[in-house]
C-alpha positions in Angstrom: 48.8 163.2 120.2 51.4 164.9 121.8 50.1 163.9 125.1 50.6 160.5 124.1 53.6 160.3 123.3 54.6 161.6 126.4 52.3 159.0 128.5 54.9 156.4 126.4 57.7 157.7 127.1 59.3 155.6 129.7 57.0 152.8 129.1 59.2 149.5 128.7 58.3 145.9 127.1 57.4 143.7 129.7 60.3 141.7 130.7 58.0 138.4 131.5 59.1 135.3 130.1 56.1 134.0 128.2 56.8 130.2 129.3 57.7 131.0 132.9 55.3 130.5 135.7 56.0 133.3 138.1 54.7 131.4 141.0 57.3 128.9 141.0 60.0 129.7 143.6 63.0 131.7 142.6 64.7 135.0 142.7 63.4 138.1 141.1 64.9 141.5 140.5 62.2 144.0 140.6 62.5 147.9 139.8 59.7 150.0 140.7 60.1 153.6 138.8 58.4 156.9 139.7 55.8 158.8 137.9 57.9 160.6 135.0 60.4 159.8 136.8 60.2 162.6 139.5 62.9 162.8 142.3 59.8 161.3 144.9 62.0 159.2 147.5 64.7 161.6 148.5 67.9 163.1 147.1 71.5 161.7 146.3 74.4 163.3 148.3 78.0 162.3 148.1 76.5 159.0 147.2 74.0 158.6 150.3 70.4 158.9 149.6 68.4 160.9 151.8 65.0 159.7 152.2 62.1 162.2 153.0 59.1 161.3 154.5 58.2 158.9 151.1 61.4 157.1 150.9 61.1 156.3 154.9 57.3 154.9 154.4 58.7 152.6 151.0 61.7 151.5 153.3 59.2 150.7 156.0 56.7 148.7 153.7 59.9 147.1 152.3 61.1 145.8 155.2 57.7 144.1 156.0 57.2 142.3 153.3 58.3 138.8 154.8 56.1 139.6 157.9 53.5 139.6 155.4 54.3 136.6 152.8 56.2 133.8 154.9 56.9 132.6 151.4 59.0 135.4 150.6 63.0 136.4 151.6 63.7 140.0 150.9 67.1 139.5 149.7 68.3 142.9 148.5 66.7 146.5 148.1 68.0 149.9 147.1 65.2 153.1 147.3 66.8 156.3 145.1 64.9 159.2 144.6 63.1 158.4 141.5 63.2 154.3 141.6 63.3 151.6 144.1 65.4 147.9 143.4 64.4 144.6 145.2 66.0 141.1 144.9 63.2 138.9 146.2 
């Protein structure tokens, strides 16, 4: 039981609209978080983030994401240690 609770514990509701058809064009904040939330990316100094060898392959797959959907502007990102932000 206990183990459950903890698989739950940063679960979220899905934030989908129900009546909205993803597909359509738009723009569309996205947050990707870690496994329980584990510092996996990097570490925060004097409000820098320095990426390890993770965070530099997520930047590197982020950044190629228009060379791989023409359809798609990658507007905005931020990668922290335990989370990653998009604005596509």
């Amino acid at each position: 039981m206990e183990k459950e609770l903890h698989k739950d514990k940063y679960r979220r509701k899905a934030m989908r609209i129900k009546w909205w058809n993803y597909s359509e064009d738009g723009d569309y904040f996205i947050t990707i978080c870690t496994h329980d939330k584990g510092n996996v990316f990097g570490q925060l100094s004097k409000n820098n983030i320095n990426l390890n060898i993770r965070g530099k392959i997520v930047k590197k797959y982020l950044q190629a994401i228009p060379d791989h959907f023409s359809n798609v502007k990658l507007r905005s990102w931020i990668i922290m240690p335990d989370h990653v932000h998009l604005l596509l």
